[in-house]
N, C-alpha and C positions, 0 to 999 in steps of 0.2 A: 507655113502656118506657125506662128508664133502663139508659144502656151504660156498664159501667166500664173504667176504663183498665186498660190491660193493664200489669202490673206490670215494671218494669223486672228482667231478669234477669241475671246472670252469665256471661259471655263463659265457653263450653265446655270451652278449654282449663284455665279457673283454676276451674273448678269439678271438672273432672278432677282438677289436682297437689292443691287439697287434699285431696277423697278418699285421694289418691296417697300423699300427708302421712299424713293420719290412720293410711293400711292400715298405712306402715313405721315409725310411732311402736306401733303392738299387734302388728307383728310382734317387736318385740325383750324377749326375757325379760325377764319381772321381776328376775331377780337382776341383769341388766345394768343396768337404770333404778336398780334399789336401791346396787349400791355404788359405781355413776355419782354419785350423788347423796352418800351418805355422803362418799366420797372431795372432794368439788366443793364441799360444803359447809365440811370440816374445815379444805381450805386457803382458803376465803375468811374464817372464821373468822381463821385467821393472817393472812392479809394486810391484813382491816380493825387488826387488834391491832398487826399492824406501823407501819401509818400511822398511828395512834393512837398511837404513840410517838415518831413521829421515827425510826424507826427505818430509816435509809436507806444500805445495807452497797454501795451502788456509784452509780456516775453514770449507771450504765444507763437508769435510770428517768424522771431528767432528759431524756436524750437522746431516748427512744422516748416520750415525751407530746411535746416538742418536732414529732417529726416528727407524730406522731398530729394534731397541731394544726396542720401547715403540709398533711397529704391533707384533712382536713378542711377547709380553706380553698381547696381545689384548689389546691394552690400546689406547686412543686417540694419535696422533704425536703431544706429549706435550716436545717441546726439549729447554731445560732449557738454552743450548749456545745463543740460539739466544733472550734470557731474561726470568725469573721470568715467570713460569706459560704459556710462549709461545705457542700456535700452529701452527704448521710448514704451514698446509693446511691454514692458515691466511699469509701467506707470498707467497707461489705459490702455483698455483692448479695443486697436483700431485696427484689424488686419486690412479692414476694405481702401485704406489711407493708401496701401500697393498705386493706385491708379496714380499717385500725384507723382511719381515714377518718369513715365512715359511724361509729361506734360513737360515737365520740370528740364528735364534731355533736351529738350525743343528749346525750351525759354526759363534756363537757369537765373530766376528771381524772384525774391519774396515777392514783388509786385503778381508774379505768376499766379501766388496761391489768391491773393485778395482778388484777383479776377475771374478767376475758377472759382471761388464762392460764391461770384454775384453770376455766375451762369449756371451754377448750380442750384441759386433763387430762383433766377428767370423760369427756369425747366419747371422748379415747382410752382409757381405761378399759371404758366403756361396750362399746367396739366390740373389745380383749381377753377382756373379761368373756363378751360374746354367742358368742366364737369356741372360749370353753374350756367355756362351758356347751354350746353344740351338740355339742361331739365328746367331751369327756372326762366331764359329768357335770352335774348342775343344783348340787350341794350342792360337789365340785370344783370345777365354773368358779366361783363366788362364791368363793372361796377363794383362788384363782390371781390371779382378778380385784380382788380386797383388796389380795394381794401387789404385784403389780404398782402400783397405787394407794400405796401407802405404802411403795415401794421409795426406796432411800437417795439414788437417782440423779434421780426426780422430785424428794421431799422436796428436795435439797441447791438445783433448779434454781428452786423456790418462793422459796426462803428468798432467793436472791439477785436477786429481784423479776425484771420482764419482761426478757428477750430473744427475738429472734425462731424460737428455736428451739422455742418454745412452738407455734407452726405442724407444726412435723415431726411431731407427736407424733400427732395424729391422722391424717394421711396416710401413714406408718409402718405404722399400726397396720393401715388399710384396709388397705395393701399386703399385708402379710404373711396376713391373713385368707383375699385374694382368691389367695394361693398355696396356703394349705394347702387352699382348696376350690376348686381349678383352675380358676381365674377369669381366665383369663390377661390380656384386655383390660381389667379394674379393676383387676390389678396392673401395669401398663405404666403407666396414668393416673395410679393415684395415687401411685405411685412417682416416674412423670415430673416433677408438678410440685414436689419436692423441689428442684431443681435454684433454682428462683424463691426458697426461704428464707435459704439462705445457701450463700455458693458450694464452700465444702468438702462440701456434701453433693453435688454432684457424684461425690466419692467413691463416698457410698456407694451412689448409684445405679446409678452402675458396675457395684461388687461385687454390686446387689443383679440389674442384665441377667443378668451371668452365671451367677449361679446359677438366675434366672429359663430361660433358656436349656436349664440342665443338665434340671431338673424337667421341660420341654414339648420334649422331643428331636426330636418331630414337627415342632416352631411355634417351633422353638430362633431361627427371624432377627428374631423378636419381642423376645425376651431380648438378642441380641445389638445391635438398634437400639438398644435402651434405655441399652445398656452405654455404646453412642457416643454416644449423648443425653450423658447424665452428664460423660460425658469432655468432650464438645467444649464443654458451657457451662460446664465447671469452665477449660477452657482461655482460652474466650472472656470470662470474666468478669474471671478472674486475668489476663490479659496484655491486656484491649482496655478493655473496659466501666469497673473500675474507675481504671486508671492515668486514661480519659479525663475521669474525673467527681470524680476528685481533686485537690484544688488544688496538690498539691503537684506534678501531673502521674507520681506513683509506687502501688506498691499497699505500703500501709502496713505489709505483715504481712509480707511479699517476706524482711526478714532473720532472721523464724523459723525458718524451714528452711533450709540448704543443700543442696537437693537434687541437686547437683553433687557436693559433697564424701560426699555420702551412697549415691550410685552406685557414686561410684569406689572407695570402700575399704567393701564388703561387712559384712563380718568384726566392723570398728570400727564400722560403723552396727548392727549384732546387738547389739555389746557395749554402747553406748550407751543404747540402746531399753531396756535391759534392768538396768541400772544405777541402781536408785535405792531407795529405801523407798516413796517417794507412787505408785509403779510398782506395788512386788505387792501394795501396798496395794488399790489399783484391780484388781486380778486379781482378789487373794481374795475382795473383796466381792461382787463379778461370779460367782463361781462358788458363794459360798455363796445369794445371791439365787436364780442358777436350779438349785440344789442337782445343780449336775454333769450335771444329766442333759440339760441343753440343748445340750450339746455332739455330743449324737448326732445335731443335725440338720444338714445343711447353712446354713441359715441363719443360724446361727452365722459364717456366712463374711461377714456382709454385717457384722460389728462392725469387722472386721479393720482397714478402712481407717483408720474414725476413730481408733481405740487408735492407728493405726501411724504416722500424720502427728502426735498428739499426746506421745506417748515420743519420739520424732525431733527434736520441739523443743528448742530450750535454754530456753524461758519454763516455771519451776517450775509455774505455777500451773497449768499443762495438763496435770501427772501424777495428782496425787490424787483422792476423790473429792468434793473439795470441790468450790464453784461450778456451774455449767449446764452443764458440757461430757460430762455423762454420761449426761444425759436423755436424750438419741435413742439411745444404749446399750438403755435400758430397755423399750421396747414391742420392738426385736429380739428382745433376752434371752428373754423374756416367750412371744413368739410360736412362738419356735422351742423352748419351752418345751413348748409344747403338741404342736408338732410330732414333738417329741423322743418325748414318753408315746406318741403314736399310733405311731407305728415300735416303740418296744419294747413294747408291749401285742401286737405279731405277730414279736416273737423267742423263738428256740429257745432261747434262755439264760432257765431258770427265774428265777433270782436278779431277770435285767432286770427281766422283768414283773412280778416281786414288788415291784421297786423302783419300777416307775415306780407302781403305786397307792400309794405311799406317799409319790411325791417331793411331791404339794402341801402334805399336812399337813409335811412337812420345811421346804420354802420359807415358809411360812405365820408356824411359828413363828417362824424366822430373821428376819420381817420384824417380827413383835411383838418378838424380843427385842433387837432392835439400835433400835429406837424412841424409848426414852427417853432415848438419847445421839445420836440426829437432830431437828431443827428441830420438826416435829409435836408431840416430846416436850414443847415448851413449854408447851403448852396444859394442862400437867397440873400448872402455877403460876399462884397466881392476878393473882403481877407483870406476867404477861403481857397481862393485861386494861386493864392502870392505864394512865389516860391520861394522856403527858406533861404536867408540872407544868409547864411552857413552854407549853402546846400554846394558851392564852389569848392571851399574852403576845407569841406567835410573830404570832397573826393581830391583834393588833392592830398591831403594825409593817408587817405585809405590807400593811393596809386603807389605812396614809398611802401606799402608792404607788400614782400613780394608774395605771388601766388604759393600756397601750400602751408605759410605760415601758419605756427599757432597766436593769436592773437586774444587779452582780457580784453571784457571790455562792458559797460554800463549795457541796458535796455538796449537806450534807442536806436542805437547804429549795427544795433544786431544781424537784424535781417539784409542791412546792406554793407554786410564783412561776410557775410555765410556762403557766397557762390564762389568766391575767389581763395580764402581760410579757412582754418579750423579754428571756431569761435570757442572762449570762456567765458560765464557769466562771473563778475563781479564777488558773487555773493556768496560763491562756494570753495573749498579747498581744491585747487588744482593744483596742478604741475606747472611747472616755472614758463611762463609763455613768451616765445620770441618778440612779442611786442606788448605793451599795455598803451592802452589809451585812456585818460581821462578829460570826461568833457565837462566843463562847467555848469553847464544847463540841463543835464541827464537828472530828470527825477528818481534814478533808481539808485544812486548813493545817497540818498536822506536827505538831513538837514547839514550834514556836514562833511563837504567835501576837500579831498587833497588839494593844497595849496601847488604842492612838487608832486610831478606825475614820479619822478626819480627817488625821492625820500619814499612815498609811498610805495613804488614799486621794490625795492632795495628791502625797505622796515616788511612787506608782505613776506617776499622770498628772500631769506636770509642767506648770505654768499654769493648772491649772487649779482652782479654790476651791469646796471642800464644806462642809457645816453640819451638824453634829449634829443630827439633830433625832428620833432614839428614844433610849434607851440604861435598858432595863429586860430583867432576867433572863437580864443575857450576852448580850442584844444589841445591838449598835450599830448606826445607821441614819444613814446622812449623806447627803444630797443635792449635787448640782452646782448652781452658780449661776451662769445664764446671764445 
């Protein structure tokens, strides 16, 4: 008689989570997984079109593959673009940024992070989408959940490739979910760890305790910890954490605000806030988005902070709706969207309830029609697709530098020197870099660039002697000689 071995089996508990797995991937509507996907796909579309052109509209992307590459290496986020020995966690508090680590080990590229952003949309879409199909409708939530998806405030934060506010977005979205369906401990959690993305959302965690609070009056010291959560890591972050992890021993952003002078004369800080074009620009778009009627919910309260620290500024570029600063705007809006139709679906005011079955197709359109004049709209050119007539030329320069180098270098070609070197930006005092590049078409030198990559690299670091050794397609490539 012949005994067979007993087959090696699976530890109970991993056999459990994926069951676990599987039940909450068929628990979620189809039209969630559907415009999850639509939406997740459209913008990685863009974003491959993007880096297929060169097309690199800030240093961001630089900076956050840099760090992506030093968790990746278990190493502190020590990223050299943004100066000599810098650490990133000294300039904002992102500890939760850890996860882009593990991704980055798999698939060392900037294109990485820009792809992990738009799946880190999709999720929150996914999980608006699931929230407006259970309560408002199966052919509504796909609708709402589109809106959302292709709202002006994602779109704009796409377009300006990664930052880490790409994390809020699906922890937002839970939050809000686990409110409208009285979830109170997955909304304290996943509200709480907002506070790990970046330290202004301590704000809105804040705003969002208290409201938290208002909602569960029974469970209200729930709401209210959270409120102090928010508060004390926005305190702790802005006056300890960052000043200590900053070289400069300061918090970098400290002379945005006056919020001294902004106490003290009431009146002038209303008129200020309130003073501008990029200001009602930002309103209007906000209220045509959740076509008004999201303002009947309380949740609306939880926008408040960000708008009110970003108007308060004197930096323009925080009023409009341009760049990323309007994204975590968007799953609020959105949510309290929904919340809003459920409250007026049980008002005495005929008109309300009329309106709210109407407000998705309202919002719906509003976001096809302002489309073709947001970032998405590109895809409807077929310029969009062409791949930079450099893009050869670019990598054959990059190939003569060998791996581990320090290399300067302008913006754009940041993010595609950063998995192979150690990058410098341009614009700071560094240390003498084994190579410099300058490219002619790099918006990040001004209006006036090096004619001699050699004279400029020579006149920069004094003593020291470089050598031409690329100079095809506007770009020049010198090396140091040691």
């Amino acid at each position: 008689m012949i005994l067979e071995r007993p087959r090696p089996s699976l530890p109970n508990f991993l056999v459990r989570g994926a069951r676990g797995a599987v039940s909450a991937v068929r628990r979620q509507p189809v039209e969630a997984w559907a415009v999850a996907g639509i939406i997740t796909a459209l913008y990685t579309v863009f974003s491959i079109a993007q880096w297929n052109r060169f097309d690199t509209p800030s240093w961001d992307l630089g900076i956050f593959t840099q760090l992506a590459k030093a968790y990746a290496g278990l190493d502190a986020p020590i990223v050299p673009i943004k100066g000599n020995g810098f650490n990133l966690l000294g300039d904002h508090f992102h500890p939760l940024l850890i996860i882009l680590g593990p991704v980055y080990a798999l698939f060392p590229s900037g294109l990485t992070l820009l792809i992990l952003q738009n799946v880190l949309v999709g999720w929150s879409v996914l999980v608006i989408t699931r929230l407006a199909v259970r309560h408002i409708g199966r052919l509504p939530g796909f609708f709402l959940g589109a809106a959302y998806g292709l709202s002006w405030g994602v779109q704009s934060a796409v377009a300006v490739q990664f930052h880490e506010v790409a994390l809020a977005l699906p922890l937002l979205a839970l939050a809000l979910e686990a409110y409208i369906e009285g979830r109170l401990r997955t909304a304290v959690v996943a509200c709480g760890l907002l506070v790990f993305v970046k330290e202004d959302m301590g704000l809105t965690v804040f705003a969002f305790g208290l409201v938290l609070a208002w909602r569960f009056r029974d469970r209200y010291r729930a709401g209210l910890a959270l409120a102090l959560w928010g508060l004390g890591w926005l305190v702790l972050s802005v006056g300890l954490i960052l000043p200590a992890l900053n070289t400069g021993g300061t918090y970098d952003y400290s002379d945005r605000i006056d919020v001294a002078a902004l106490l003290a004369n009431p009146v002038d800080t209303l008129f200020i806030m309130l003073t501008a074009v990029e200001k009602y620009e930002t309103l209007w778009l906000l209220l045509l988005a959740g076509g008004f009627l999201f303002l009947r919910s309380p949740l609306t309260l939880v926008m408040l902070p960000t708008l009110m620290w970003r108007f308060a500024a004197e930096n323009p570029s925080y009023w409009g709706p341009d760049w990323h600063y309007n994204a975590v705007l968007m799953p609020v809006l959105f949510g309290a969207l929904v919340h809003a139709i459920l409250i007026a679906r049980r008002s005495r005011r005929g008109w309300l309830r009329s309106y709210s079955a109407a407000v998705v197709p309202v919002v719906t359109v509003v976001a096809f029609m302002l489309l073709p004049g947001q970032p998405l709209g590109a895809l409807a050119k077929p310029e969009t697709y062409q791949q930079s007539p450099r893009w050869d030329a670019a990598h054959r320069m990059m190939d003569r530098i060998p791996a581990g180098s320090t290399v300067e270098s302008g913006v754009v070609l940041m993010p595609y020197l950063v998995p192979e070197t150690e990058v410098y930006w341009i614009g700071n005092e560094n240390p003498p870099p084994d190579y410099l590049i300058v490219d002619d078409q790099d918006w990040s030198w001004g209006p006036t660039r090096p004619t001699s990559a050699e004279q400029h690299a020579e006149e920069t670091y004094a003593g020291e002697n470089y050598t031409l050794i690329v100079n095809e397609a506007g770009y020049q490539l010198v090396k140091r000689e040691t």
